[in-house]
N, C-alpha and C positions, 0 to 999 in steps of 0.2 A: 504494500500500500504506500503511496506516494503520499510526502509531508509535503502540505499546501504551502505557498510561498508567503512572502511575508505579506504582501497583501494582495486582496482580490479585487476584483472589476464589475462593476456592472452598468452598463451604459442606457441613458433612459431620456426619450423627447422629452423637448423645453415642455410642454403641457405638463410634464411634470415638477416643474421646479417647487409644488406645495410639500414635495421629500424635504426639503431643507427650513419647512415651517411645521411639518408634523413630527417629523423624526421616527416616520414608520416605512418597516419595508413589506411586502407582501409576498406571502407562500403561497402561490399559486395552486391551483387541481391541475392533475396533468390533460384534462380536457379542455383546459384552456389555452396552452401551451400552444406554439406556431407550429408546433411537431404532430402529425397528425396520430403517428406514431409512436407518442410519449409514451414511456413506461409501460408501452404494451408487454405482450407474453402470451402464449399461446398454451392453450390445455390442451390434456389429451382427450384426443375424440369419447374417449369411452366413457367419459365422466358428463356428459348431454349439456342439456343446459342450461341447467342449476348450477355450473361451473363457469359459465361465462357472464352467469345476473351476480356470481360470486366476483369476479373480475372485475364487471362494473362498479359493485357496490366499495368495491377495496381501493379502486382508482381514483374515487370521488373522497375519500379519505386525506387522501396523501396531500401532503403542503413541500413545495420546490421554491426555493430561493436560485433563480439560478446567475450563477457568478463567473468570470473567467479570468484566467492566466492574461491573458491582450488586454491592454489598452491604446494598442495603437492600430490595430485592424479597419483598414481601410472599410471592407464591405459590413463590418459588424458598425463601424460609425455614419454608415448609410442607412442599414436597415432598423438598427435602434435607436439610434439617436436622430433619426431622421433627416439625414441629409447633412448632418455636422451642426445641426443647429440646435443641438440637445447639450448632453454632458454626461461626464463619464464620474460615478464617486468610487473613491477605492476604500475597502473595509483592511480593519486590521485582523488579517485570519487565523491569527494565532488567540483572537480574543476568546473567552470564556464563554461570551455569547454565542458564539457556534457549536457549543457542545452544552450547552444547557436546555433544559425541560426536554429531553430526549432527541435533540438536533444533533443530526449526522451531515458532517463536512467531509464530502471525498470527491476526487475528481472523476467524471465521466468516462468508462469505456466505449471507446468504438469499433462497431461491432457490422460482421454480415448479416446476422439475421434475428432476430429477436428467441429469448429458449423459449423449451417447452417447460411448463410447470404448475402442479393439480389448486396449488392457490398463491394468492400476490402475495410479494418477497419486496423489503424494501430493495434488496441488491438491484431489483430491474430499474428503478428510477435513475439506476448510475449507467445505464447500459441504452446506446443511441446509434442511429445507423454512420457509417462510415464518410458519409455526407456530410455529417456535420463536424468532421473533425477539425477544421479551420479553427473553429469558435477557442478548443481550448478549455472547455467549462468545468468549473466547479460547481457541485448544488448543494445546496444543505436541505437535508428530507428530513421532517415529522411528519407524525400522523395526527388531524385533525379530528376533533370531534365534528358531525353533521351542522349542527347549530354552532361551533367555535367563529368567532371571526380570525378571516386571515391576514388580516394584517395586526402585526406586531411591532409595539417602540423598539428602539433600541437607545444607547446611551450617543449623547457627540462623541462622544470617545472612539466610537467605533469607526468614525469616518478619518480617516488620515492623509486624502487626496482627493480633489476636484478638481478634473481634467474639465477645462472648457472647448466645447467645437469650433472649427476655424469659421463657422457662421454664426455661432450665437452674438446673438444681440445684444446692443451694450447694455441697454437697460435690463436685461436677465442678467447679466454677469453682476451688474450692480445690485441686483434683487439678494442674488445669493451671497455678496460679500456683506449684505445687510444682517443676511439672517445669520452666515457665521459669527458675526460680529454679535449678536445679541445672544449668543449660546455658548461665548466667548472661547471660541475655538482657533482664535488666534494666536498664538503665531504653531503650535502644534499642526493645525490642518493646512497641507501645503499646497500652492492653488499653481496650475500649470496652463497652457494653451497646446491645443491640437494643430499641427500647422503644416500642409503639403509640402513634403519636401520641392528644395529645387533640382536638385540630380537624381531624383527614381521615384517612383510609383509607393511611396511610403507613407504613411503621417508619422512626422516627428513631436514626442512630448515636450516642449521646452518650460522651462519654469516662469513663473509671473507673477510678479511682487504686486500685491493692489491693497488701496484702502479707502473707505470711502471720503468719498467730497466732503469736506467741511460746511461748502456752501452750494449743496444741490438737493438739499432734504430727503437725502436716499435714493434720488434719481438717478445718481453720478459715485466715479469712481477718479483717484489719481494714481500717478505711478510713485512711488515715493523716491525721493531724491537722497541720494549718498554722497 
């Protein structure tokens, strides 16, 4: 089993910049998931099918945070952050919070075919077809109760990086230096810029020192002078 690195990624459209005024993330069902495929698995024929309403009812259970090694993936900062105009937060994976209330943090196999097996296993939630292996992910799986909600706080502490898209708008950038700033996650959470290279088909992380305007009422941001 492979130790997760020091931090992980998850990259999310500006629609969602309210992650940085709630302080919650969400454990998805894997019928939600872009994967049509999520966490499937197959029974064996002989078991009819009271084994596949067993399948369903186990899949509708299950809670995925899902997280990745990349933060600099071109096509993952197209299709989740919507065209570079979103943001990337990096968690600290070593935190406590990933192994708490029965949260499993491992990374994704990728795989030809999904197994066979008489009932759901968390292992399938780590297990995705070979397609996806660009991505890199990590997930953390519980199991939900029907009625639980799935979204879950978590501490500022857990966030340690805010990667901005080389389209995000100044005033979201300013939003969220706002609200770091009021959950005083300063100078700990270190804030970077996503930015097309000039010699290869890349995006480069570079770092970005910012704070806000003194006199823009939170509209605005400076760079600060040394």
């Amino acid at each position: 089993m492979q130790q997760p690195p020091a931090v992980l990624y998850k990259y999310y459209p500006p629609e969602r910049l309210d992650f940085f005024e709630t302080m919650q993330v969400r454990f998805s069902s894997p019928s939600q998931m872009n994967d049509t495929f999520d966490s499937h698995f197959l029974v064996p024929r002989e078991l009819g099918p009271k084994a596949r309403i067993a399948r369903s009812s186990w899949r509708n259970k299950m809670g995925i945070l899902s997280l990745t090694e990349r933060q600099d993936n071109h096509l993952m900062w197209v299709h989740y952050a919507k065209n570079h105009t979103g943001f990337v937060a990096g968690f600290d994976a070593h935190a406590i919070f990933f192994r708490q209330d029965n949260r499993v943090l491992r990374n994704v196999e990728y795989k030809t075919g999904p197994d066979v097996l008489p009932h759901g296993d968390i292992e399938v939630c780590f297990a995705k077809a070979n397609d996806w292996s660009y991505e890199k992910e990590w997930r953390c799986v519980r199991e939900f109760a029907l009625t639980e909600s799935r979204m879950t706080d978590i501490e500022p502490s857990l966030v340690t990086e805010i990667i901005f898209g080389s389209q995000m708008q100044t005033w979201q950038i300013s939003r969220i230096v706002w609200s770091l700033t009021q959950f005083e996650m300063f100078p700990r959470t270190k804030l970077f810029q996503a930015l097309p290279s000039r010699t290869a088909w890349v995006m480069e992380i570079q770092p970005r020192e910012l704070i806000l305007c003194p006199h823009c009422e939170g509209d605005g941001f400076v760079v600060p002078e040394h």
